[in-house]
C-alpha positions in Angstrom: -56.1 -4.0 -69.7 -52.2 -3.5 -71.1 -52.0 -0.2 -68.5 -53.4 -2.9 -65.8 -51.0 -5.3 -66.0 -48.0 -2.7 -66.7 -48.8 -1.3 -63.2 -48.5 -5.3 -61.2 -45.7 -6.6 -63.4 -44.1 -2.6 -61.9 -45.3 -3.1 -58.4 -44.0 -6.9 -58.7 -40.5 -5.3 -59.8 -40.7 -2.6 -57.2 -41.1 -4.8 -54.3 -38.6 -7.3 -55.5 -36.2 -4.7 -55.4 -36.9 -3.4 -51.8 -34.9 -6.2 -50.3 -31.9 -5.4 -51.9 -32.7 -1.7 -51.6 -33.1 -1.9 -48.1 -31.2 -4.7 -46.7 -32.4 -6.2 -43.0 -30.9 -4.2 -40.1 -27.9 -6.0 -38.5 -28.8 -6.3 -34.6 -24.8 -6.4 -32.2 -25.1 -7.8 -29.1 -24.9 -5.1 -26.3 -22.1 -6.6 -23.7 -21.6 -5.4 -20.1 -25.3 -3.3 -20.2 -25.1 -4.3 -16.3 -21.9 -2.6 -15.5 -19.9 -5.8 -14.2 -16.6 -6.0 -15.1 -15.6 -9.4 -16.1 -12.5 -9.7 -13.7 -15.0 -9.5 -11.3 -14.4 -9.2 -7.3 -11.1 -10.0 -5.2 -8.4 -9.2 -8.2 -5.9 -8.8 -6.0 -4.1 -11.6 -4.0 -3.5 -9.1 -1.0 -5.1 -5.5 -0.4 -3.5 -4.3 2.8 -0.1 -3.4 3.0 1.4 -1.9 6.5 3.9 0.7 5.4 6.2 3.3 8.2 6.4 6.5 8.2 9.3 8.3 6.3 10.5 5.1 5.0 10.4 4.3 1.0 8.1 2.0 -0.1 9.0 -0.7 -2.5 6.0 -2.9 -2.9 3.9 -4.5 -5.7 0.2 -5.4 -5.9 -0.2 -8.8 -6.8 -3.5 -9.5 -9.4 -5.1 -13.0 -9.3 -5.2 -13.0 -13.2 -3.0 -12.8 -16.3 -2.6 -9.9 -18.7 -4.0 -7.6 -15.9 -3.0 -3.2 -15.8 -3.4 -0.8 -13.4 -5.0 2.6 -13.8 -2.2 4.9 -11.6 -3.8 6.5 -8.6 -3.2 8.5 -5.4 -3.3 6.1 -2.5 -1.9 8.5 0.9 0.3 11.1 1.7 3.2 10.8 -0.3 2.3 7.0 -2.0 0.9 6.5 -5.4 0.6 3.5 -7.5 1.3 3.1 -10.8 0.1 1.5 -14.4 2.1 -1.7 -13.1 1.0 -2.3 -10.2 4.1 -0.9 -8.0 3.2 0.8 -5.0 6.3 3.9 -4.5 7.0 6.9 -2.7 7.7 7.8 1.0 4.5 7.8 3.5 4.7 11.4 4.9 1.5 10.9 7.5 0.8 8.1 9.5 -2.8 6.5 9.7 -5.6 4.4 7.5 -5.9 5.6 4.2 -8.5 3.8 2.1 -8.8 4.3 -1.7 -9.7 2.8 -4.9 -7.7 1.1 -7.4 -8.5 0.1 -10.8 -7.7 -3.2 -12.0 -8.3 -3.7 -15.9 -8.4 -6.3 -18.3 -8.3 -4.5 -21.8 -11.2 -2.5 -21.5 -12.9 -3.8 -18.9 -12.5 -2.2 -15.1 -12.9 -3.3 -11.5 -12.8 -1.2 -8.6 -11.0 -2.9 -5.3 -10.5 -0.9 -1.9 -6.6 -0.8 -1.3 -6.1 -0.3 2.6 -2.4 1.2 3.4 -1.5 1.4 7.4 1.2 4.1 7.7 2.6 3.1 11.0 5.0 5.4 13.2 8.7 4.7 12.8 9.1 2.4 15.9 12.8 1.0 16.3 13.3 -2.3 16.0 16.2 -5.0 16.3 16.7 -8.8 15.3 16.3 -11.2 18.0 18.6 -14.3 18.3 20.7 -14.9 15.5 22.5 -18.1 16.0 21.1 -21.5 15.9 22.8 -25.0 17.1 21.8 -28.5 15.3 22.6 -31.7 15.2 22.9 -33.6 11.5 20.0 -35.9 11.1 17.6 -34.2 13.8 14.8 -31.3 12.9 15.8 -28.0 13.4 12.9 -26.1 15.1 13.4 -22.5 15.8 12.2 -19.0 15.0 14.8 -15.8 14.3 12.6 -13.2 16.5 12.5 -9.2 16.6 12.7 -6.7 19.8 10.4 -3.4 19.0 9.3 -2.4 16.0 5.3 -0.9 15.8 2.6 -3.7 18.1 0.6 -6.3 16.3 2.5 -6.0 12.9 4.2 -9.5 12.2 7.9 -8.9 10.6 8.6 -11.0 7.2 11.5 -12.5 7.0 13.6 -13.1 3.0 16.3 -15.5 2.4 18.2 -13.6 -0.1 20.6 -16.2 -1.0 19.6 -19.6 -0.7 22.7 -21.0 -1.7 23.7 -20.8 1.9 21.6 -22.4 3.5 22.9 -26.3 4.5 21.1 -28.8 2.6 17.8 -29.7 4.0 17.0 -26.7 6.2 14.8 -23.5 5.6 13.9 -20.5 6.8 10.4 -19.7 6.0 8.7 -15.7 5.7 7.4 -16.4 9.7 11.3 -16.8 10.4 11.1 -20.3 11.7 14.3 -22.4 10.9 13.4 -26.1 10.3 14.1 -29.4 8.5 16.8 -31.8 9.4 20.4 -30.9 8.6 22.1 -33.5 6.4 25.6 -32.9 7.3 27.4 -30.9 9.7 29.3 -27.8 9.3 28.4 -23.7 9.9 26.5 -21.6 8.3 26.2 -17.6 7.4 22.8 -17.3 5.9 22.1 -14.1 5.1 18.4 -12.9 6.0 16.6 -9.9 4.8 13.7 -8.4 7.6 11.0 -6.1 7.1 8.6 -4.6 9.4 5.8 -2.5 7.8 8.7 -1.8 4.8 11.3 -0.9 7.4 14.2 -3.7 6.6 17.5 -4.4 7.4 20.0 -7.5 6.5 21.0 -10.0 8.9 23.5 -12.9 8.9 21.8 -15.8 10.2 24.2 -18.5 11.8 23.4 -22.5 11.7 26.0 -24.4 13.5 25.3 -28.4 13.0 27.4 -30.9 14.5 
């Protein structure tokens, strides 16, 4: 009867200790099984960039989020991007080159298409370049190109705004608007690109 209860009050003991022996497994959540990425689609702001032929490129991809890399890729002939996000090098073949850039948010990825136009070198020259106004009437005008590569629209940069009279602009498009406040002339100068071929300007706002 002794040898009887010896062998519960053991089994008792044995399977109190189990618990402790063998302590209940520990399940992780498995994240991102589906493959998304949590970025998700349309990281970047713009994903076509008309470049020219020959000419260096200085241009930077522009993510929709914060704290965002770049995995560095080949993109053409002669045009890479890199860990930042800057697109660099000199287009040596003109045409539509499609690839795939990696946009990543610590550890997680997503893949956008990057479309670079490499246009020929097509001359180009700025339009008008002087504009008369009147102090206290809008301004409505546009600083306009002759040449440069069809259907690609020129971008225009005020590089020191200083210079411009109080109350006017001159938006990307090149139009010259708002109402002059005083009189007086004006050297603005102007920066144009057309598919990353630039050149300075001075533009000149005469109000009276």
């Amino acid at each position: 009867m002794r040898r009887r209860w010896a062998f519960v009050l053991a089994g008792l003991a044995l399977c109190g200790l189990l618990p402790t022996a063998f302590p209940a497994a520990v399940t992780t959540p498995m994240t991102n099984m589906s493959g998304r990425s949590p970025i998700g689609s349309g990281a970047l702001v713009e994903n076509t960039f008309y470049v020219t032929e020959g000419i260096e490129v200085s241009r930077r991809l522009l993510p929709t989020g914060e704290g965002v890399a770049f995995r560095a890729a080949y993109l053409a002939v002669g045009v890479r991007v890199d860990k930042d996000g800057r697109l660099y090098g000199t287009p040596r073949r003109r045409g539509t080159y499609v690839a795939p850039v990696h946009v990543c948010a610590g550890q997680a990825c997503t893949k956008e298409e990057l479309t670079l136009v490499v246009l020929g070198n097509v001359p180009w020259e700025p339009g008008e370049l002087t504009f008369p106004g009147k102090a206290g009437t809008p301004l409505d005008a546009e600083i306009g190109i002759n040449g440069g590569p069809a259907g690609v629209l020129p971008a225009f940069t005020v590089t020191d705004r200083a210079r411009l009279p109080r109350d006017v602009t001159i938006g990307p498009d090149g139009h010259v608007g708002g109402v002059p406040a005083a009189p007086g002339v004006s050297e603005v100068p102007v920066r144009i690109c057309v598919a990353g071929n630039c050149a300075g300007v001075v533009v000149r706002l005469i109000i009276v």
